[in-house]
C-alpha positions as CSV (number, residue, x, y, z in Angstrom):
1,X,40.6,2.2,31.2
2,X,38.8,3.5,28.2
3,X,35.2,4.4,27.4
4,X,34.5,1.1,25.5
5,X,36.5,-0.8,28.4
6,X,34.4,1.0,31.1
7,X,31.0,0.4,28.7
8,X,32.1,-3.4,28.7
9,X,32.7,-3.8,32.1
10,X,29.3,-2.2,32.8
11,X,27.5,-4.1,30.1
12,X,28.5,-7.6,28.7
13,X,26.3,-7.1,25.8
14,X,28.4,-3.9,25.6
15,X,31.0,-4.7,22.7
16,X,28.2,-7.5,20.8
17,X,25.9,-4.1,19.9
18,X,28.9,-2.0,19.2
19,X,30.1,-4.7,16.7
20,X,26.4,-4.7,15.0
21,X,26.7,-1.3,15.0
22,X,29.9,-1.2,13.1
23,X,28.6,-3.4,10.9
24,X,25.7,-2.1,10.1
25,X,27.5,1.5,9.0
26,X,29.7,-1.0,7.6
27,X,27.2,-2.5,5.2
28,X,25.5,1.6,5.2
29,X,28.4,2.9,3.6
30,X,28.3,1.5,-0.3
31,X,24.7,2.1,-0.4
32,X,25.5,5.9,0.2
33,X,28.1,6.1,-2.1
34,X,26.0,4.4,-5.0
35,X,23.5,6.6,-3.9
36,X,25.8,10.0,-4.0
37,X,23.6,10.6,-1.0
38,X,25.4,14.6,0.3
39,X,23.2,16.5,2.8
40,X,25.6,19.2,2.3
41,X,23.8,20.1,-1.0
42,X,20.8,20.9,0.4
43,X,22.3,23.8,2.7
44,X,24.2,25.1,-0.7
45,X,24.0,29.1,-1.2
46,X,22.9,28.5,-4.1
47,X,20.7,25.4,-3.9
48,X,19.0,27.4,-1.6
49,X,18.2,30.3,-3.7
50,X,16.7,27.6,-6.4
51,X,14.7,26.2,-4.1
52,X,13.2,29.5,-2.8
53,X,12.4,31.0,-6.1
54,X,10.8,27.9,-6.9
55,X,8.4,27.7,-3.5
56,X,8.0,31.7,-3.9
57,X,6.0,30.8,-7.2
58,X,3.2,28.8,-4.6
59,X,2.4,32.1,-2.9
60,X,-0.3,33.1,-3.5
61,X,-2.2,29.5,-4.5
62,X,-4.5,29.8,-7.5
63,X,-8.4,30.3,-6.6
64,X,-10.1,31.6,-10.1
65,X,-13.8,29.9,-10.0
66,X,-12.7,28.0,-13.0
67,X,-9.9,26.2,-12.3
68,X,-11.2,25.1,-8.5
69,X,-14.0,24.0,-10.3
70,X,-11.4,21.6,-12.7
71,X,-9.5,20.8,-9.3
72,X,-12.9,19.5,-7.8
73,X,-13.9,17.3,-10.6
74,X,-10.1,15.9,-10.4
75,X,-10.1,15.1,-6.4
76,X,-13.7,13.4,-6.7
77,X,-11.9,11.3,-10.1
78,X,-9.2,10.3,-7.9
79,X,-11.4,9.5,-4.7
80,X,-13.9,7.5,-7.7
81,X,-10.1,5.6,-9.4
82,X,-9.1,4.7,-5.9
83,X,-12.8,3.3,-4.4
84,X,-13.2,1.3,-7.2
85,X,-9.5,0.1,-7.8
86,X,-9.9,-1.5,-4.1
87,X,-13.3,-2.8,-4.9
88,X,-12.2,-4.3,-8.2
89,X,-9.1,-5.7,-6.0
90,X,-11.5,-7.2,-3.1
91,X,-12.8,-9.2,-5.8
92,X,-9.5,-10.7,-7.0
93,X,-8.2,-11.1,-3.6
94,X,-11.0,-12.6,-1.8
95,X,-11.2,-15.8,-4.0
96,X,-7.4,-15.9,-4.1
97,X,-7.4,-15.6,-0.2
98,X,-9.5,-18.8,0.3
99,X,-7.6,-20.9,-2.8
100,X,-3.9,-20.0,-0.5
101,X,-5.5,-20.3,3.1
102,X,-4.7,-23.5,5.0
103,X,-7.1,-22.6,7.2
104,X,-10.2,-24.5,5.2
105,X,-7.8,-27.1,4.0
106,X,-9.4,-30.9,4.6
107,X,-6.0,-31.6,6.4
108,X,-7.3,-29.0,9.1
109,X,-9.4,-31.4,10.7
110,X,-7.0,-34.4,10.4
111,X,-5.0,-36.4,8.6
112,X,-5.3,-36.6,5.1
113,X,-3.8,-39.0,2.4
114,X,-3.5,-36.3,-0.4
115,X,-2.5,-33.5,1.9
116,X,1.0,-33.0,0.1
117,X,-1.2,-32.5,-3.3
118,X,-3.3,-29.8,-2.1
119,X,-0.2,-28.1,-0.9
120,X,1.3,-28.3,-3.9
121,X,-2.5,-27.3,-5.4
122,X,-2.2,-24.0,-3.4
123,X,1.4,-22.7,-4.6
124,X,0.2,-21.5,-8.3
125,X,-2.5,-19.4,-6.7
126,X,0.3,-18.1,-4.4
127,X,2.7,-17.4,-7.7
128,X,-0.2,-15.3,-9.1
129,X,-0.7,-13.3,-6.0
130,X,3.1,-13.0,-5.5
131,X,3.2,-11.9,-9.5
132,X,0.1,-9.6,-8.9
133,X,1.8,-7.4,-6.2
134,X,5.6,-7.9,-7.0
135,X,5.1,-5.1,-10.1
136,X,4.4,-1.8,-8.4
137,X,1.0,0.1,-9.8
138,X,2.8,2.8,-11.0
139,X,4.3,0.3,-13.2
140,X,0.9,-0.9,-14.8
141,X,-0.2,2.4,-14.9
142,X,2.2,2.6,-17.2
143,X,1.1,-0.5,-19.2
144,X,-2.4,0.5,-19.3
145,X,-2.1,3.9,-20.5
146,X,0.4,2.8,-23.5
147,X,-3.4,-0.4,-23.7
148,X,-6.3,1.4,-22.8
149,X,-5.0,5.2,-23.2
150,X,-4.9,8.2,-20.9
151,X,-7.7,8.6,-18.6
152,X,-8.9,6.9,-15.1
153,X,-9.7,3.4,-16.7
154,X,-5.7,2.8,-16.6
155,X,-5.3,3.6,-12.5
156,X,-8.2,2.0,-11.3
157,X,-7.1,-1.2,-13.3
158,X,-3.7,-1.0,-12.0
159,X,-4.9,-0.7,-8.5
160,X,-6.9,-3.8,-9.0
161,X,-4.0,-6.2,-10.1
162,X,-1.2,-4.8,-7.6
163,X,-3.3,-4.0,-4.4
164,X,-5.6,-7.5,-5.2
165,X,-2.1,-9.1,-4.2
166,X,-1.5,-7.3,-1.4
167,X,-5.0,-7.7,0.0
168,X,-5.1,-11.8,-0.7
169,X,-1.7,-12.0,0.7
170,X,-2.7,-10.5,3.6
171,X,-6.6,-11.9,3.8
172,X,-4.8,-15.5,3.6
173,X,-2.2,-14.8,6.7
174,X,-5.4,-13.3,8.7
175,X,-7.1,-16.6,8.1
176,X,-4.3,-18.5,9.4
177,X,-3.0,-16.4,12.2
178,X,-6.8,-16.9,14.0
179,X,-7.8,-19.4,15.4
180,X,-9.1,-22.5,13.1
181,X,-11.1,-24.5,15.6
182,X,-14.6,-23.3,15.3
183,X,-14.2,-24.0,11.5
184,X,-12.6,-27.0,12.1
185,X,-15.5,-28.2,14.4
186,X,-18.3,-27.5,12.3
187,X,-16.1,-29.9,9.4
188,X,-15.8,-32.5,11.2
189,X,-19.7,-32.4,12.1
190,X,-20.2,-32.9,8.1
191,X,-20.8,-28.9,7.5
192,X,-18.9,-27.7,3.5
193,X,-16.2,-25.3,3.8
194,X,-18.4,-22.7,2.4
195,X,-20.4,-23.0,6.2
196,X,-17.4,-23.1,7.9
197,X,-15.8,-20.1,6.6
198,X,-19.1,-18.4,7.2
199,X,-20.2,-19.7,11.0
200,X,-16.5,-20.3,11.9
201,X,-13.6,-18.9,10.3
202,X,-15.3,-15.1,9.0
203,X,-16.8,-13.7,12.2
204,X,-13.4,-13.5,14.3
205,X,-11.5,-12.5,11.0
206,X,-13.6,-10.0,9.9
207,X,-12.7,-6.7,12.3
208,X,-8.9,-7.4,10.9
209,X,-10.1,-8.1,7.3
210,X,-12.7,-4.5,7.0
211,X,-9.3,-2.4,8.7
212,X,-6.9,-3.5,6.4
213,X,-9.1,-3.2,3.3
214,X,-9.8,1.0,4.9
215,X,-6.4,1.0,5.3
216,X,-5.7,-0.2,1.8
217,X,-7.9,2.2,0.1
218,X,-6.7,5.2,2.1
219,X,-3.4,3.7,0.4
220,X,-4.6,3.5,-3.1
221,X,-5.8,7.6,-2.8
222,X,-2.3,8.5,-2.2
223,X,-1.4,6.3,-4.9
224,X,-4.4,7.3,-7.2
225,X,-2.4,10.4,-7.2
226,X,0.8,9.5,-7.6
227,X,-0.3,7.7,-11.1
228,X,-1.9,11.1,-12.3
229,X,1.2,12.4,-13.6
230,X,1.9,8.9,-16.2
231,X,-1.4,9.9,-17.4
232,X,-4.0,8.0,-15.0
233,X,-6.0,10.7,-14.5
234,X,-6.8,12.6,-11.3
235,X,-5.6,15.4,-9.2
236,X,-1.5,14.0,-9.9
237,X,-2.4,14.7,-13.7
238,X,-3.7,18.0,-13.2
239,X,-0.5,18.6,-10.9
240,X,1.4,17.4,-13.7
241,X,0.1,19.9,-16.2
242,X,0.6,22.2,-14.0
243,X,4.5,21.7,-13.2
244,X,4.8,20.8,-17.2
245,X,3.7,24.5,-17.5
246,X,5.7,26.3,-14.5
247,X,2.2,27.3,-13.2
248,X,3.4,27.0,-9.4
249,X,0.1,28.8,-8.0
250,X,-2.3,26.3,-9.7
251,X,0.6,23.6,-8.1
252,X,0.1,24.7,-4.6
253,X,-3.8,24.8,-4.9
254,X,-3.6,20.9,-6.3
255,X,-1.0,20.1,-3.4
256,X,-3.4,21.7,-1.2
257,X,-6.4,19.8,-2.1
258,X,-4.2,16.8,-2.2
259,X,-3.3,17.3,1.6
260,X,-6.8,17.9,2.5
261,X,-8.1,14.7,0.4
262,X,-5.9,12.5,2.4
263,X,-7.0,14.3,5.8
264,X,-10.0,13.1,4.9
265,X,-9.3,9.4,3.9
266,X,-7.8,9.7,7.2
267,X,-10.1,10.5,9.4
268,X,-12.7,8.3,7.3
269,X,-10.3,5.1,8.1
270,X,-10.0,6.2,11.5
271,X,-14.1,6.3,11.9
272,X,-14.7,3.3,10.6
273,X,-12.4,1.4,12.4
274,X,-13.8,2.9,15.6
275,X,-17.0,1.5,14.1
276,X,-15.6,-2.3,13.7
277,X,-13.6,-1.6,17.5
């Protein structure tokens, strides 16, 4: 008997996950190919020897008092762009959030008449927050640096449109995914929706609401730097000057600081959600 005979007999679900498997490399193998996706190239003689002139340019990182002192101002413009890019987006999604949520919807607490309307009533504030994060910020960094010019000003707003979709999306499936009933009985004892998201809805959602906005911000500082080098300021456009000009000891130094910038935001997101624990 062979191995897949013997696998079968011990295992009825044997040959079903053999066939997904098949399938899956099945459905695998054009993406590779459009890809041109070869491993072997990166164990190439002479690949190799690239690739290690170009690291042996790190070694030693640059530490002149002048340019740490540029690096310095650049790591607290990219912590500044990606604080106030998630602030900026809190203040899109929040309002968004609430408009989507079913959660506060009259139809909560009964039957309702017009319930079909305010269904249809929520889908265009869904379209906007699907629109909002559909076009990645490195996209709109794009945009706002060809509108507002190089500098900050163009991250911090494209953090605000894409990651204010991401956080209402998420706010609005937060809302729902909790339970409703303490909002629903303070309705239905003649309180506003304002008071019931307050008293009812807010305190059990709030824990899950603070950790995803930490963990969205400790998002938007990798991104913060990722949108440097299109010209939104920060440590990735420093880094990008610094590539542009083959400077690979002032590129070490930025990569550096950008690993211990995120070690930070880290640990920061980890604290505080101790704090909310």
């Amino acid at each position: 008997m062979t191995a897949v005979g013997l696998a079968a007999a011990r295992d009825p679900a044997a040959l079903p996950r053999l066939g997904l498997a098949a399938l899956a490399l099945l459905l695998l193998w054009p993406g590779l190919r459009i890809t041109e996706f070869n491993p072997a190239v990166l164990v190439d003689p002479g690949n190799a020897a690239t690739m290690g002139r170009f690291l042996s340019q790190f070694v030693p990182p640059a530490l002149a008092p002048d340019f740490l002192l540029l690096v310095a101002r650049a790591t607290i413009e990219t912590l500044a762009i990606a604080t106030l890019g998630t602030a900026l987006a809190f203040i899109i999604a929040f309002p968004l959030s609430l408009m989507t949520s079913q959660s506060l919807s009259l139809s909560a607490i009964g039957p309702s008449r017009d319930a079909a309307l305010r269904r249809a009533l929520r889908y265009p504030w869904r379209l906007i927050l699907i629109v909002l994060r559909a076009i990645p910020e490195l996209v709109w960094a794009l945009l706002f640096v060809r509108a507002v010019g190089l500098g900050p000003t163009a991250g911090v707003l494209a953090l605000a449109i894409t990651y204010g979709g991401m956080l209402g999306k998420v706010y609005a499936e937060i809302y729902e995914s909790g339970s409703n009933r303490p909002a629903r009985a303070l309705m239905e004892g003649g309180a506003g929706r304002l008071q019931a998201y307050l008293y009812g809805l807010l305190p059990a959602a709030l824990p899950e609401l603070v950790s995803y906005t930490i963990y969205r911000w400790e998002c938007a500082v990798r991104a913060s730097v990722i949108m440097g080098f299109v010209g939104a300021g920060g440590l990735g456009q420093q880094l990008e000057l610094s590539m542009r000009m083959l400077n690979g000891a002032e590129a070490s130094t930025i990569l550096i600081t950008f690993l211990l910038l995120v070690l930070l935001a880290d640990g920061l997101s980890a604290l505080f959600r101790r704090m909310l624990a």
